[in-house]
The first five atom37 places (N, CA, C, CB, O) and aatype in JSON, in Angstrom:
{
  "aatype": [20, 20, 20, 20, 20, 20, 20, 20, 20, 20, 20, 20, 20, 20, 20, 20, 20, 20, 20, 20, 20, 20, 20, 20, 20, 20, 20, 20, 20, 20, 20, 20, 20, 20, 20, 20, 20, 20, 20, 20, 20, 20, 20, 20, 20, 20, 20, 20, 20, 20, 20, 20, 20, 20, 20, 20, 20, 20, 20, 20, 20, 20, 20, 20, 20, 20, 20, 20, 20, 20, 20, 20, 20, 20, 20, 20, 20, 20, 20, 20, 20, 20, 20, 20, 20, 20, 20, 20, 20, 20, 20, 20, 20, 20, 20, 20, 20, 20, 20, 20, 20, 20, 20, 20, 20, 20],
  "atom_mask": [
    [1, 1, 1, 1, 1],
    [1, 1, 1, 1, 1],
    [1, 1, 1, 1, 1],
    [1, 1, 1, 1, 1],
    [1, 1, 1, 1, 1],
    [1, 1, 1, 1, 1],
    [1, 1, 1, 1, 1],
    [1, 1, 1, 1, 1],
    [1, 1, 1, 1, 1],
    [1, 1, 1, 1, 1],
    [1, 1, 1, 1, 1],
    [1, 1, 1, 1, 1],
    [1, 1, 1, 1, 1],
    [1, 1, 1, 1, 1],
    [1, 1, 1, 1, 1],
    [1, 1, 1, 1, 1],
    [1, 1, 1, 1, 1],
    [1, 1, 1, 1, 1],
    [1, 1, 1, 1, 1],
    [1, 1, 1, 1, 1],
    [1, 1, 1, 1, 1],
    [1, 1, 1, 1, 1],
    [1, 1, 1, 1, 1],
    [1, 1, 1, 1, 1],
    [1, 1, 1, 1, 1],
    [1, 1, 1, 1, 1],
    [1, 1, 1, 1, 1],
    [1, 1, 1, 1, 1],
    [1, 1, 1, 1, 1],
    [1, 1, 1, 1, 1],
    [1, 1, 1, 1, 1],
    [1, 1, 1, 1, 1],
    [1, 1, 1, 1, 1],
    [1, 1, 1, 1, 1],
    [1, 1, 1, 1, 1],
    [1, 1, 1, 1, 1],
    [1, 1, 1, 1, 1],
    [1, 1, 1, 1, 1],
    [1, 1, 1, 1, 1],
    [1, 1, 1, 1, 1],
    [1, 1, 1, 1, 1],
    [1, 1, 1, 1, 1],
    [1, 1, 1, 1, 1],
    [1, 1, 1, 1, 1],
    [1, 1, 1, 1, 1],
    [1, 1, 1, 1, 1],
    [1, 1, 1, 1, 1],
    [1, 1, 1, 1, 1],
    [1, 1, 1, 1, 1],
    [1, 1, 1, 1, 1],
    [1, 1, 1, 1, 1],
    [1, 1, 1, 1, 1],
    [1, 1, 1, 1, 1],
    [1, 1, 1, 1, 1],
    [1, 1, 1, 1, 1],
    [1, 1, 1, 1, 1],
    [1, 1, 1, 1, 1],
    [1, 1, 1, 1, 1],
    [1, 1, 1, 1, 1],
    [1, 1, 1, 1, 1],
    [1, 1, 1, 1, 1],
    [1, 1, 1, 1, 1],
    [1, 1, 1, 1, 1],
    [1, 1, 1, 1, 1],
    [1, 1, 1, 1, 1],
    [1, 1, 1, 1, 1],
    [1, 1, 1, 1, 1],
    [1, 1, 1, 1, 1],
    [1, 1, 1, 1, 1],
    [1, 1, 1, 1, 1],
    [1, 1, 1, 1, 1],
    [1, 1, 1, 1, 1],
    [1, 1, 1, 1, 1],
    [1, 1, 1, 1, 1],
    [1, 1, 1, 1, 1],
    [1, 1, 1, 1, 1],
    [1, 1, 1, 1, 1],
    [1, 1, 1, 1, 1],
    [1, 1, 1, 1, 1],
    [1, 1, 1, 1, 1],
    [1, 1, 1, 1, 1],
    [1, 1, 1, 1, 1],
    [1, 1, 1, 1, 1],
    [1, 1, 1, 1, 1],
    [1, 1, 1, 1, 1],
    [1, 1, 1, 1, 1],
    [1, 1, 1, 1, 1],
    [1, 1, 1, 1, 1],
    [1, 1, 1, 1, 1],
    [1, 1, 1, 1, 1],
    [1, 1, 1, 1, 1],
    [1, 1, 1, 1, 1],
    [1, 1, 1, 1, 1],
    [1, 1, 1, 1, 1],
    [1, 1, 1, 1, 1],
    [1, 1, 1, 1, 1],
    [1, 1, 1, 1, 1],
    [1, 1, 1, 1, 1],
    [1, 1, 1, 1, 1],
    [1, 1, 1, 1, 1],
    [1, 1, 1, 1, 1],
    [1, 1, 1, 1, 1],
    [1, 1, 1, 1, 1],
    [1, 1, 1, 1, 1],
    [1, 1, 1, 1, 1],
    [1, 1, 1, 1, 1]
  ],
  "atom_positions": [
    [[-30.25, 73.76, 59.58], [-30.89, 72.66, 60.27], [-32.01, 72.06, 59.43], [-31.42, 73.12, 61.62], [-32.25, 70.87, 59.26]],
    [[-32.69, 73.17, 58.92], [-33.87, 72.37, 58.31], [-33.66, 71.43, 57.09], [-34.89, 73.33, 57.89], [-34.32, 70.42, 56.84]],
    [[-32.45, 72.03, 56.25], [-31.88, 71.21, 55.24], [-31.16, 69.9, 55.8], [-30.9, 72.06, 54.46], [-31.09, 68.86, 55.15]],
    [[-30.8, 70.0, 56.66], [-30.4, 68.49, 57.43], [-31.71, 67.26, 57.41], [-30.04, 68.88, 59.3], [-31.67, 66.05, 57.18]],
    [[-32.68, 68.08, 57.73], [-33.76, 67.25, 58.5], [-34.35, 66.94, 56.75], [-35.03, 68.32, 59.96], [-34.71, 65.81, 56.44]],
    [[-34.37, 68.1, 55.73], [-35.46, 67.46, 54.59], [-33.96, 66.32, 53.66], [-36.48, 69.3, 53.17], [-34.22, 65.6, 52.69]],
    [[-32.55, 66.44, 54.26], [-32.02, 65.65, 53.4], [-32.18, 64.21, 54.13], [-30.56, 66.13, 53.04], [-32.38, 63.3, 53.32]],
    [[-32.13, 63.8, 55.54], [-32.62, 62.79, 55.94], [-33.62, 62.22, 55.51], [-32.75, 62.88, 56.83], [-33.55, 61.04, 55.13]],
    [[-35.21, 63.22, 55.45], [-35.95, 62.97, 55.06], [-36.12, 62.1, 53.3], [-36.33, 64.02, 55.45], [-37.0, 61.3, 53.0]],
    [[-35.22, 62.5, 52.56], [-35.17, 62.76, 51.16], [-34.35, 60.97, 51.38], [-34.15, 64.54, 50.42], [-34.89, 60.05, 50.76]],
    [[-33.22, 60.69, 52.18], [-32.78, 59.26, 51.83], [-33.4, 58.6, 52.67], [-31.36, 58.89, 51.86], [-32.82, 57.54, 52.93]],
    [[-34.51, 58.79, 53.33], [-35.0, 57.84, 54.14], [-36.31, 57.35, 53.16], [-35.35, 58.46, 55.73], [-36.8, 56.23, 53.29]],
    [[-36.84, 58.44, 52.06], [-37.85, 58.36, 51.03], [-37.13, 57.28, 50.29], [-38.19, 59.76, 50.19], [-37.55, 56.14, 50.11]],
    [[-35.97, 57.81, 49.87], [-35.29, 56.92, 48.6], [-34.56, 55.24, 49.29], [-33.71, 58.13, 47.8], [-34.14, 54.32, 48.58]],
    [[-34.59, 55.25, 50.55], [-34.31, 53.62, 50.85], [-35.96, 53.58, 51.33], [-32.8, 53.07, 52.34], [-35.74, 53.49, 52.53]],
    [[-37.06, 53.59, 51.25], [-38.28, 53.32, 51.53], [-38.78, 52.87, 49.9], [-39.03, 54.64, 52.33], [-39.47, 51.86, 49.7]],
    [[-38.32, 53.78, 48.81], [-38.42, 53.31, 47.28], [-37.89, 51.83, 47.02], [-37.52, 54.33, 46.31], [-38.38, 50.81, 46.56]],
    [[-36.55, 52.23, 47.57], [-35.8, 50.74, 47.46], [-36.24, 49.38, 47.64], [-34.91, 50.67, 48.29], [-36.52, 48.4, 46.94]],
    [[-36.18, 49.74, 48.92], [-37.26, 48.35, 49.75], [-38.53, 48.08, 49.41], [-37.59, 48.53, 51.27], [-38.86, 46.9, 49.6]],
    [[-39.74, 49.13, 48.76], [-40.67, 48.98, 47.77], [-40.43, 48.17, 46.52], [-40.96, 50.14, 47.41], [-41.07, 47.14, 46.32]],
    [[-39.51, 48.63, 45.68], [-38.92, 47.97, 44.48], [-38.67, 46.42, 44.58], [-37.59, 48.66, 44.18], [-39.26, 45.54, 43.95]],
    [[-37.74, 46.28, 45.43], [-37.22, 44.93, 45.86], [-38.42, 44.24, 46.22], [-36.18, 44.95, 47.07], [-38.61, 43.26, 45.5]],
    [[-39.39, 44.46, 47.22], [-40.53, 43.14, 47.45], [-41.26, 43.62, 46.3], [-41.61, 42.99, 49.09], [-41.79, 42.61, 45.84]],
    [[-41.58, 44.59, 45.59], [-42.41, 44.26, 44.06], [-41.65, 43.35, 43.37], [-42.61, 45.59, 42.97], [-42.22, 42.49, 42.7]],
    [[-40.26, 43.4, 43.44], [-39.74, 42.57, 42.26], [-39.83, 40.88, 43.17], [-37.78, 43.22, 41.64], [-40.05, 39.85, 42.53]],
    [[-39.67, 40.87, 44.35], [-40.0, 39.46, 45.14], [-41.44, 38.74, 44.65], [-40.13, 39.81, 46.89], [-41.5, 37.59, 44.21]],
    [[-42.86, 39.82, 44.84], [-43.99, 39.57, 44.86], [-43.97, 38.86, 43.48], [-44.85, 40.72, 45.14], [-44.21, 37.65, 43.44]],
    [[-43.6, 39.79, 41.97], [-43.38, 39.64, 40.79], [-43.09, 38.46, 40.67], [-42.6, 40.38, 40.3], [-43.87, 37.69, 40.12]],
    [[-41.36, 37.85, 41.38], [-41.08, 36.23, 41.13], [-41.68, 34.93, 41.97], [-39.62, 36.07, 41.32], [-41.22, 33.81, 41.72]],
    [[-42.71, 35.1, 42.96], [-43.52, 34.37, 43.91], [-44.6, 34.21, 43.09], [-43.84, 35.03, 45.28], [-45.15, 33.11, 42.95]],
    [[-45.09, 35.61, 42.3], [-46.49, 34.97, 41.57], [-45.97, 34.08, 40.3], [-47.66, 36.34, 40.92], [-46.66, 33.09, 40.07]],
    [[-44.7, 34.33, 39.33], [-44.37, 33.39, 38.58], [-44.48, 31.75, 38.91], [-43.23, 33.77, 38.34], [-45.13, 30.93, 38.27]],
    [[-43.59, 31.47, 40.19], [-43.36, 30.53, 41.09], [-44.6, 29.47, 41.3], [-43.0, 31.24, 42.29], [-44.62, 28.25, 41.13]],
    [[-45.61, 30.35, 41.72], [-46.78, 30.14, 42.28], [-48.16, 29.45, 40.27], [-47.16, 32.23, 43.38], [-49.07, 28.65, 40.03]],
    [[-47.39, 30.44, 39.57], [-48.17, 29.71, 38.61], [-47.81, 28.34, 37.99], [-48.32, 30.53, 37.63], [-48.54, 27.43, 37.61]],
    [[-46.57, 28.45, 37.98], [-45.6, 27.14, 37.72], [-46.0, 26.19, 38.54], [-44.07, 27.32, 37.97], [-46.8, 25.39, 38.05]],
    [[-45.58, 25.95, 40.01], [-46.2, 24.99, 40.83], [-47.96, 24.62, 40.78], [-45.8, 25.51, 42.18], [-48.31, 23.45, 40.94]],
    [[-48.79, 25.5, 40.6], [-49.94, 25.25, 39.96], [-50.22, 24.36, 39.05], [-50.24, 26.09, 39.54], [-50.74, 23.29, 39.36]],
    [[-49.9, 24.68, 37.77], [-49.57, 23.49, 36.38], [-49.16, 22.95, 36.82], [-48.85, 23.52, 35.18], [-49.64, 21.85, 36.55]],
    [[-47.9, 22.8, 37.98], [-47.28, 21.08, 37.92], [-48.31, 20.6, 38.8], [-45.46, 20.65, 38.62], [-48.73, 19.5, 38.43]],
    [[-48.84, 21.01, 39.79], [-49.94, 20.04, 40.78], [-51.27, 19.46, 39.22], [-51.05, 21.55, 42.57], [-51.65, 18.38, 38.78]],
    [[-51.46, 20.44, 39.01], [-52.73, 20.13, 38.08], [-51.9, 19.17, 36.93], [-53.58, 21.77, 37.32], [-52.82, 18.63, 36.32]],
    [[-50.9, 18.8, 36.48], [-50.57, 17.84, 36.04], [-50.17, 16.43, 36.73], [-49.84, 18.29, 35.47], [-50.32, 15.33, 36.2]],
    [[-49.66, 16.66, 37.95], [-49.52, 15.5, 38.69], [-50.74, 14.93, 39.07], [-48.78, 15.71, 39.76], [-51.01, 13.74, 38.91]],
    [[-51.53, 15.83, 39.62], [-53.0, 15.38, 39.63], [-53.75, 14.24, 38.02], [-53.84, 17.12, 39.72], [-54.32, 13.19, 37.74]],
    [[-53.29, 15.24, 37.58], [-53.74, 14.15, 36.09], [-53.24, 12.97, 36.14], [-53.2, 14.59, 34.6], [-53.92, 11.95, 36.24]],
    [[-51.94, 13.0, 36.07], [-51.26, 11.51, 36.39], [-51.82, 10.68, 37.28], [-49.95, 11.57, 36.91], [-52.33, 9.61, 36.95]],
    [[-51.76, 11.25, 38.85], [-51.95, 10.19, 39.55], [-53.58, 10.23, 40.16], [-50.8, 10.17, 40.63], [-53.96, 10.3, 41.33]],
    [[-54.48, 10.15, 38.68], [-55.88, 10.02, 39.16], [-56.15, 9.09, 40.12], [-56.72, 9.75, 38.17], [-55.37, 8.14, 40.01]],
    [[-57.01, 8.93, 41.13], [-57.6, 7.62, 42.01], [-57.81, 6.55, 41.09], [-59.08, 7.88, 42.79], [-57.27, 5.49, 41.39]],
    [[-58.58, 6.6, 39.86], [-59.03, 5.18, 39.48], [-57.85, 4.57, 38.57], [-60.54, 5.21, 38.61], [-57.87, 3.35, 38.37]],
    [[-56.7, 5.42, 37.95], [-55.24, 4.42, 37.55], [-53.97, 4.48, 38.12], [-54.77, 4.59, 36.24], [-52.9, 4.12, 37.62]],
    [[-54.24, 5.07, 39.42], [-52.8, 5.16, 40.26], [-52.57, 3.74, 40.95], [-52.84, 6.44, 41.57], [-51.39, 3.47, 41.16]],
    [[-53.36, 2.94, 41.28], [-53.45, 1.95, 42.27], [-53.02, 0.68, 41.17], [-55.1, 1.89, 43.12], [-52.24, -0.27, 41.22]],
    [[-53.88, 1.13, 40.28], [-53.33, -0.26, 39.23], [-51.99, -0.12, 38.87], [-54.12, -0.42, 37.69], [-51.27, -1.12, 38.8]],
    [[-51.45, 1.27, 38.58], [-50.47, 1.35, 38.49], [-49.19, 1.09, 39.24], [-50.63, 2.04, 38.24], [-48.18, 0.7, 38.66]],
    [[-49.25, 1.28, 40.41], [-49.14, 0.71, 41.26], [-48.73, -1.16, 41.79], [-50.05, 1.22, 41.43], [-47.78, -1.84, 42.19]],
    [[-50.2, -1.27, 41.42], [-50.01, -2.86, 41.63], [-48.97, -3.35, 40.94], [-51.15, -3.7, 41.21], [-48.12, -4.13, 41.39]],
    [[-49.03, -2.78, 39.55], [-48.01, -3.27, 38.42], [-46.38, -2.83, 38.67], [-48.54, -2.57, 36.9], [-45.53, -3.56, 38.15]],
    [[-46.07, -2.0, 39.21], [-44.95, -1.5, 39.7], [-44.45, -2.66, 40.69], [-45.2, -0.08, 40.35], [-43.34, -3.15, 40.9]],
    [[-45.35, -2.83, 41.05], [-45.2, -3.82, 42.73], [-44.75, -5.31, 42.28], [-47.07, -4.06, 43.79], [-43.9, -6.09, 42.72]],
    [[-45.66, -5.38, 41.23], [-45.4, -7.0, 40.47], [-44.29, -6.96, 39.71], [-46.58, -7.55, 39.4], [-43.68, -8.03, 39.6]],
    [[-43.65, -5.51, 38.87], [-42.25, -5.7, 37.97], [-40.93, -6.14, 39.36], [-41.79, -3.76, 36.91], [-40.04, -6.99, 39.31]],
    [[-41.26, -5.22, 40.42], [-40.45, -5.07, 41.51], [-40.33, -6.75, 41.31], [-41.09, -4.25, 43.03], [-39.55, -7.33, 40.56]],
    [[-41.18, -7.26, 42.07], [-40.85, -8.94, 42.97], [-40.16, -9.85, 41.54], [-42.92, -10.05, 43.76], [-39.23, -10.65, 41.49]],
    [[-40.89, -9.41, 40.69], [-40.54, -10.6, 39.4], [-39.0, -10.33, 39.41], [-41.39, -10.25, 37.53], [-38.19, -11.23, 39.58]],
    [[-38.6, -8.83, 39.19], [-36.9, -8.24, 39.08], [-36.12, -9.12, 40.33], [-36.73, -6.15, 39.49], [-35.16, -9.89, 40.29]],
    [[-36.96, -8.64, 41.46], [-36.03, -9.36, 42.47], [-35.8, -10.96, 42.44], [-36.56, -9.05, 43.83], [-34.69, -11.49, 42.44]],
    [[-37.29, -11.77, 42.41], [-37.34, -13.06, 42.29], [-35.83, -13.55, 41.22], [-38.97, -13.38, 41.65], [-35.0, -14.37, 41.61]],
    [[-35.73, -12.67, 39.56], [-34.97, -13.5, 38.53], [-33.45, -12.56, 39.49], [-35.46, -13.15, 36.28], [-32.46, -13.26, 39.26]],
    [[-33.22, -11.87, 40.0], [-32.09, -11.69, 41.09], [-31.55, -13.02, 41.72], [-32.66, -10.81, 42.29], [-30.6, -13.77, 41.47]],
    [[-32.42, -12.98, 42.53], [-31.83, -14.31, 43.23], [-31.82, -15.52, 42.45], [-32.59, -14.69, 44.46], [-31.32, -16.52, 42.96]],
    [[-32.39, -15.58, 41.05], [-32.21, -17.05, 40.43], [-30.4, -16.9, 40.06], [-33.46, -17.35, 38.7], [-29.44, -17.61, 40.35]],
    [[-30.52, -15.61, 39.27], [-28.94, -14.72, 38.61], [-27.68, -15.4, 40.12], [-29.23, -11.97, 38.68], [-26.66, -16.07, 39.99]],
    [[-28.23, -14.96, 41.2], [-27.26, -14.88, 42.63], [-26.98, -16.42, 42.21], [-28.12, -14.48, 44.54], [-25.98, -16.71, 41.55]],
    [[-28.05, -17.51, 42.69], [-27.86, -19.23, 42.9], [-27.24, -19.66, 41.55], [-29.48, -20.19, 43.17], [-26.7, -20.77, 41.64]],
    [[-27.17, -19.02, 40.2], [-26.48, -18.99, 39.07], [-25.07, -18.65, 39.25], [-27.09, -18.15, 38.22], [-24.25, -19.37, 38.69]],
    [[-24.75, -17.84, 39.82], [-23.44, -17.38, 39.87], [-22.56, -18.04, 41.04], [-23.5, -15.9, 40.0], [-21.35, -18.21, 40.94]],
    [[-23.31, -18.41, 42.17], [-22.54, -18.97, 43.18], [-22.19, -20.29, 42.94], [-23.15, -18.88, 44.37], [-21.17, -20.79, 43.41]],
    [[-23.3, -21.14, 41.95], [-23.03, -22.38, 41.34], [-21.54, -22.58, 40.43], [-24.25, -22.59, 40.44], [-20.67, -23.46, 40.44]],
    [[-21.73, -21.36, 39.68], [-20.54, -21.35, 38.69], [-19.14, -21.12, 39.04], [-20.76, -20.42, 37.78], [-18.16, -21.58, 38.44]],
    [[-19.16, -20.25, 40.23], [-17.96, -19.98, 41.5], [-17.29, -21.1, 41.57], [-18.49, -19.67, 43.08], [-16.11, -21.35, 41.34]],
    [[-18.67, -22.15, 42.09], [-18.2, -23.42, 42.48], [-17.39, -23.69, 41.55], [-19.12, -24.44, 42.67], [-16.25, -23.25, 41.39]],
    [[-18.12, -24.62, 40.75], [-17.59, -25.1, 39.29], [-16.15, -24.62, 39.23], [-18.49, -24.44, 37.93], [-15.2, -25.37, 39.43]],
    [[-16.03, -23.08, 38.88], [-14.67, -22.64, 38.99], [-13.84, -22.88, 39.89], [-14.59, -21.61, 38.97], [-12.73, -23.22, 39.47]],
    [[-13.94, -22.83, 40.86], [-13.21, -23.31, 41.83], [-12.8, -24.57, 41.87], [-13.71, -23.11, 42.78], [-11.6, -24.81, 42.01]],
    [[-14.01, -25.89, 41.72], [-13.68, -27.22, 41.87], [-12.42, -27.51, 40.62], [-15.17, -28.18, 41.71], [-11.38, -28.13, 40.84]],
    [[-12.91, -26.7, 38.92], [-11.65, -26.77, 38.2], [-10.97, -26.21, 38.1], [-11.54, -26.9, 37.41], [-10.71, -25.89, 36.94]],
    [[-10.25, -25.7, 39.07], [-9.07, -24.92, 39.41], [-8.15, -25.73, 40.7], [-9.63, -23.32, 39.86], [-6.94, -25.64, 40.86]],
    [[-9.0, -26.42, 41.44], [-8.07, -27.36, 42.47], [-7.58, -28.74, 41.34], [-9.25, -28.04, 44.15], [-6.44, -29.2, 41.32]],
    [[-8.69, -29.22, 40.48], [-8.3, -30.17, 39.47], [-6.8, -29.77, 38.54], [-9.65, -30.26, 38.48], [-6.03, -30.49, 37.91]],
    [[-6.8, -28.18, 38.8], [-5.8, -28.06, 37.32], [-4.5, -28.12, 38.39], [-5.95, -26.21, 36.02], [-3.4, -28.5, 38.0]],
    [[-4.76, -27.66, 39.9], [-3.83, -27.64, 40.24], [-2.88, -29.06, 40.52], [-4.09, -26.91, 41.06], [-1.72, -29.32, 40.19]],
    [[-3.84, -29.81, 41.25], [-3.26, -31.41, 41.33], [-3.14, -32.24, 40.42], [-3.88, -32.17, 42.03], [-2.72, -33.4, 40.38]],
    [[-3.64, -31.4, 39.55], [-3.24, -33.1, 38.1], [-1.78, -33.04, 37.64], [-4.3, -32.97, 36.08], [-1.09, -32.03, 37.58]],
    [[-1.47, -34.17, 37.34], [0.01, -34.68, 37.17], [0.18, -33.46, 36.03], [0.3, -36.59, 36.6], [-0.86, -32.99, 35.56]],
    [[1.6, -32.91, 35.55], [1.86, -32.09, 35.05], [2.81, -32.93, 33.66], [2.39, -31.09, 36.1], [3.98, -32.85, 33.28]],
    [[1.55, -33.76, 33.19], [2.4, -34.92, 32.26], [3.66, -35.47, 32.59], [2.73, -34.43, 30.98], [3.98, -35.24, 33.76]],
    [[4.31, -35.99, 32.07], [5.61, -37.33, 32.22], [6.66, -36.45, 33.42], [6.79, -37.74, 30.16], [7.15, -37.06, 34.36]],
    [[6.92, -34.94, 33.21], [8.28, -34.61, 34.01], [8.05, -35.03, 35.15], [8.76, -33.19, 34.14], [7.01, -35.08, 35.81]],
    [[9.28, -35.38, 35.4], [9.24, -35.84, 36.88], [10.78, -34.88, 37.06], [9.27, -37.95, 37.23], [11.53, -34.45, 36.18]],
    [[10.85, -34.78, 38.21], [12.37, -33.93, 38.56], [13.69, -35.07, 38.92], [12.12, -32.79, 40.23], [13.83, -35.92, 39.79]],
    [[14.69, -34.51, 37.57], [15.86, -35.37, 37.63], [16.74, -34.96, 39.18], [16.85, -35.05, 36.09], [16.97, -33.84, 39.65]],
    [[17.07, -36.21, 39.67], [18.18, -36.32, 40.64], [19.93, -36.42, 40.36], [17.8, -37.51, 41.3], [20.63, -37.43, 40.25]],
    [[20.24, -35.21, 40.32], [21.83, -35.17, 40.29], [22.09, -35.34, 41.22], [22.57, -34.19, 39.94], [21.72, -34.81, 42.26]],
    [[23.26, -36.65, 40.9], [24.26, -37.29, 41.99], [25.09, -36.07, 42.78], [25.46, -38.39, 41.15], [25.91, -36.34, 43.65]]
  ]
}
């Protein structure tokens, strides 16, 4: 009996090691994690200081409208030329197809 109870004892030690091991090796990759995300805040921070984020910003805001504004010039460019295509394409269709005319057999 008593060897029953110290071999329980003995794998209940060795899955208590286990489960020790495993969150050391968790803790181990959380503090890596944790230094990494650090540097990146303290670099994003650099980037997006208060006194050149906003200008930056503004300027983002102004490439945006100018991109969109020459968009829609590109759109009224292309729907013009549609036209065009289209108007000479009903021209090619109705214009006389030079002299043939279709012979009439008696």
């Amino acid at each position: 009996m008593i060897q029953l109870v110290i071999g329980l004892n003995v794998v209940i030690a060795l899955l208590g090691f286990g489960l020790a091991w495993r969150i050391w090796r968790l803790k181990r990759t959380l503090t890596s994690a944790t230094v990494v995300i650090a540097a990146w805040e303290r670099h994003v921070h650099g980037l997006l200081d208060s006194q050149t984020t906003p200008a930056l910003i503004l300027q983002g805001q102004r490439a945006t409208a100018s991109t969109r504004q020459r968009y829609f010039q590109l759109q009224r460019q292309l729907q013009q030329l549609q036209r065009i295509f289209a108007i000479a394409l009903m021209i090619l269709r109705f214009w006389p197809q030079g002299s043939r005319r279709p012979q009439h057999r008696p």
